[in-house]
C-alpha positions in Angstrom: -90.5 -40.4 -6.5 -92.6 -37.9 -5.4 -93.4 -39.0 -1.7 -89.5 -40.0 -1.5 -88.9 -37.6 1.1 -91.8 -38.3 3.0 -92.2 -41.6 3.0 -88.1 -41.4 4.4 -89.0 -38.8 7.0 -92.4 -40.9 8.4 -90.6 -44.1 8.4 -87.6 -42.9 10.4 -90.4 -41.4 12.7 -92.6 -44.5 12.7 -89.2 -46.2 13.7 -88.0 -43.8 16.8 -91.8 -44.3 17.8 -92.5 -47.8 17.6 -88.8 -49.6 17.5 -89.9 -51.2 13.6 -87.2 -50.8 11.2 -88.5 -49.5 7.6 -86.7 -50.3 4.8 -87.9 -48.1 1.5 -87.2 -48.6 -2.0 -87.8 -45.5 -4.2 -87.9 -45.9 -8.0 -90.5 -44.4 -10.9 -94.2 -44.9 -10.2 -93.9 -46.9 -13.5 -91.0 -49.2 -12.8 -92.7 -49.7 -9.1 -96.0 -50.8 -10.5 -94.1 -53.1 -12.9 -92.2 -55.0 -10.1 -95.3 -55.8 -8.1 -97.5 -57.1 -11.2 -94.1 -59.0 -11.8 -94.8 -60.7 -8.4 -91.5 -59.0 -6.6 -92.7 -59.5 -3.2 -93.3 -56.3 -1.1 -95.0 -55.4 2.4 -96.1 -52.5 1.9 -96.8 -50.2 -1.7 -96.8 -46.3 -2.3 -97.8 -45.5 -5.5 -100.7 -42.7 -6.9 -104.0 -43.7 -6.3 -105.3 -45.0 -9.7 -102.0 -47.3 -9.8 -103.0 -48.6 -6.6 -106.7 -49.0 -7.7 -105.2 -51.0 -10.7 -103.1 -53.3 -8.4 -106.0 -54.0 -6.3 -107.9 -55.1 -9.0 -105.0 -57.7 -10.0 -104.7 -59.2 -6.6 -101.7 -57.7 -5.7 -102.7 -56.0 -2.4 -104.5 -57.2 0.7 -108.8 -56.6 0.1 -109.4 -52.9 1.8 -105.5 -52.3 2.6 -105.2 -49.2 0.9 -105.3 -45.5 2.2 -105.1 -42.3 0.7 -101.8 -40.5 2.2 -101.5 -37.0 1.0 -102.9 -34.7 -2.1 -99.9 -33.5 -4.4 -99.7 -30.3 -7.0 -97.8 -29.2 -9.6 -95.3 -26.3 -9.6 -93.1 -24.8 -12.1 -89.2 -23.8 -12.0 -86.9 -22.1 -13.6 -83.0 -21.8 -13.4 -81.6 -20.0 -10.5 -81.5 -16.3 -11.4 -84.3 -16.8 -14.5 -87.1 -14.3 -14.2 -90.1 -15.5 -12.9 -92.7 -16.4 -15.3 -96.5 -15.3 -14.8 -98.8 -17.8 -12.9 -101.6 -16.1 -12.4 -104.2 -17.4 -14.7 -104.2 -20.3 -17.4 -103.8 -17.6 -20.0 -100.4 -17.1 -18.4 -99.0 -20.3 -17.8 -100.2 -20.9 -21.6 -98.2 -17.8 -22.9 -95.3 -18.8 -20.9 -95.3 -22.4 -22.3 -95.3 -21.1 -25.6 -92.5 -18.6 -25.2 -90.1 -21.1 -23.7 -87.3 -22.3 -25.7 -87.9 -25.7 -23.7 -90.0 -27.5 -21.4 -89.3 -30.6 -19.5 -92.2 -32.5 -17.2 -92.0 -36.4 -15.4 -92.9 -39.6 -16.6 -95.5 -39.7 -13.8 -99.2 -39.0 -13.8 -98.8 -35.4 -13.6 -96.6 -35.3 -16.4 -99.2 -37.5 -18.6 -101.8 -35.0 -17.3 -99.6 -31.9 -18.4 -99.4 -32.9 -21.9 -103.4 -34.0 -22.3 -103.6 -30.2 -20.7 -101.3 -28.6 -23.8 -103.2 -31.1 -25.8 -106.7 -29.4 -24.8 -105.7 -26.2 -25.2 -104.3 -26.9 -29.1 -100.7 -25.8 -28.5 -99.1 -29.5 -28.6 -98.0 -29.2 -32.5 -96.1 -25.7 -31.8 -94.0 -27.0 -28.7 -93.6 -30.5 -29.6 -90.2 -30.2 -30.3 -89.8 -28.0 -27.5 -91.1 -30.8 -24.8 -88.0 -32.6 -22.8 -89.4 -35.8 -20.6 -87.3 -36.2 -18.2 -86.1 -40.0 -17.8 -87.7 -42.4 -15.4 -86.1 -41.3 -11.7 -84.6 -38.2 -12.5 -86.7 -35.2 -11.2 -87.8 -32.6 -13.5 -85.7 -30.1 -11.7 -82.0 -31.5 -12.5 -82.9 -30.6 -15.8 -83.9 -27.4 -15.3 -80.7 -27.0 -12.7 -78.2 -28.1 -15.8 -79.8 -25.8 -18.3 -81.5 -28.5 -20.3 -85.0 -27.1 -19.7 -86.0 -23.2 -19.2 -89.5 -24.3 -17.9 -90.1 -27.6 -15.5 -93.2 -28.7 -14.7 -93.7 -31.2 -11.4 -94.9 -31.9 -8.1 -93.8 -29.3 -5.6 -92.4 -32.3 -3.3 -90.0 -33.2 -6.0 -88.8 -29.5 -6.7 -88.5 -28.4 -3.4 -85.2 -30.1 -2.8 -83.3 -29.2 -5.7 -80.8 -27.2 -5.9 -79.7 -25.0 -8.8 -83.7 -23.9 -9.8 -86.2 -21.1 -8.6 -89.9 -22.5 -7.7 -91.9 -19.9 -9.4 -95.0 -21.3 -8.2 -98.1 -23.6 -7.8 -100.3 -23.6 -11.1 -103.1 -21.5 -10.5 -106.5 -23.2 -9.3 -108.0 -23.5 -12.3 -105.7 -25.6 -14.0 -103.7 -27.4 -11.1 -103.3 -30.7 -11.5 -103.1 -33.3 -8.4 -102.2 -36.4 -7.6 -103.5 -38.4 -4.7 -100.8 -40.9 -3.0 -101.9 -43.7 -1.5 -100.2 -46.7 0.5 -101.9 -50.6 0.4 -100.5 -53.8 1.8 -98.9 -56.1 -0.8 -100.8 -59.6 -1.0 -97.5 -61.5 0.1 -97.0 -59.7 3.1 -95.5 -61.5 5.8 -96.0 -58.6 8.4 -99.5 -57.3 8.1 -100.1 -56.5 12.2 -96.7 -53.6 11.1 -97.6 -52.6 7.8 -101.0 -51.6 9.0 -99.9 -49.6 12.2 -97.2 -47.8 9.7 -100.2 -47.2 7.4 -102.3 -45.9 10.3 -99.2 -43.5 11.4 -99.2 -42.4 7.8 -102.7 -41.3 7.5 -102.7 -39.9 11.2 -102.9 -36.1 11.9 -99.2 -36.8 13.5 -98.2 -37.0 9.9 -99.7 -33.8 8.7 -96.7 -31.4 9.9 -94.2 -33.5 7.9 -96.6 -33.6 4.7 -97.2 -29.8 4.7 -93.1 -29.8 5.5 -92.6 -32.0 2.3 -94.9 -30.0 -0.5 -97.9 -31.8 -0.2 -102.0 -32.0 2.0 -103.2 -34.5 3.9 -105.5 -36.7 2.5 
């Protein structure tokens, strides 16, 4: 979900470009990866890098296909009108964490990452009951927007385009956490000659402007 909006813009680009119609499919990184081990037929697969690796490794995309797309970090938010927490150092963010009524963070690898980060630094048992994951497909930032989470925790792509929430800004260096998206051509592709010109545009420096648009770095 988080290269939703990017993959939509590049495609529509890719299109007006090359005349190829793109038709995407977003869902959870989880549920994606579960449809193409299933053997749901696609031509082309967007996923985070280590997902990708893992798919490769099955036989589900085409030997040497993939390509790193973009580098992705995590921001927090807070409802519209919330004060601002402190980000500049990991002290911070950890004081903030443990002040907030509750927390909310994805299902997706930066989520998992999140709470092995709370889990290093010993605080996991105090907020445990404070920790809201938000469902499969639903960004992190709904839930902040409806009240249902004082602090959210995602990729800056995904909050960007919420309404209803304050970005209050990237995690600090030293504790960022990101995610490399990658694209690979499925193994039952039926039109390899345009899935690898779309993967080409993708990874091209014409792409940069919309990544840098969208939240995220060129790979």
């Amino acid at each position: 979900m988080a290269t939703r909006q990017l993959l939509a813009e590049l495609c529509a680009e890719f299109t007006r470009r090359n005349g190829t119609e793109v038709q995407i499919e977003s869902v959870g990184g989880v549920d994606a990866a579960k449809r193409v081990q299933a053997g749901e037929a696609f031509d082309l697969v967007f996923l985070a890098s280590d997902a990708l690796s893992k798919l490769m490794a099955s036989g589900h995309l085409l030997p040497g296909s993939v390509l790193d797309l973009v580098h992705s970090g995590v921001a927090l938010a807070v409802p519209a009108g919330a004060p601002r927490p402190d980000l500049s150092s990991r002290a911070a963010v950890e004081r903030a964490v443990l002040q907030a009524p509750s927390v909310s963070y994805s299902t997706g690898p930066s989520g998992v990452a999140l709470v092995k980060m709370f889990e290093a630094w010993g605080i996991l048992p105090a907020i445990q009951d404070r920790l809201l994951q938000a469902p499969a497909g639903v960004p992190v930032g709904a839930l902040v927007a409806q009240g249902k989470a004082a602090l959210g925790f995602q990729q800056l792509s995904e909050l960007i385009h919420v309404q209803g929430i304050t970005i209050a800004g990237p995690l600090p260096d030293e504790i960022q956490i990101n995610t490399t998206f990658s694209g690979g051509i499925g193994a039952h592709c039926t039109q390899v000659q345009a899935a690898q010109a779309l993967l080409n545009f993708m990874s091209s420096k014409e792409a940069d402007d919309a990544k840098h648009r969208q939240g995220m770095r060129p790979a």
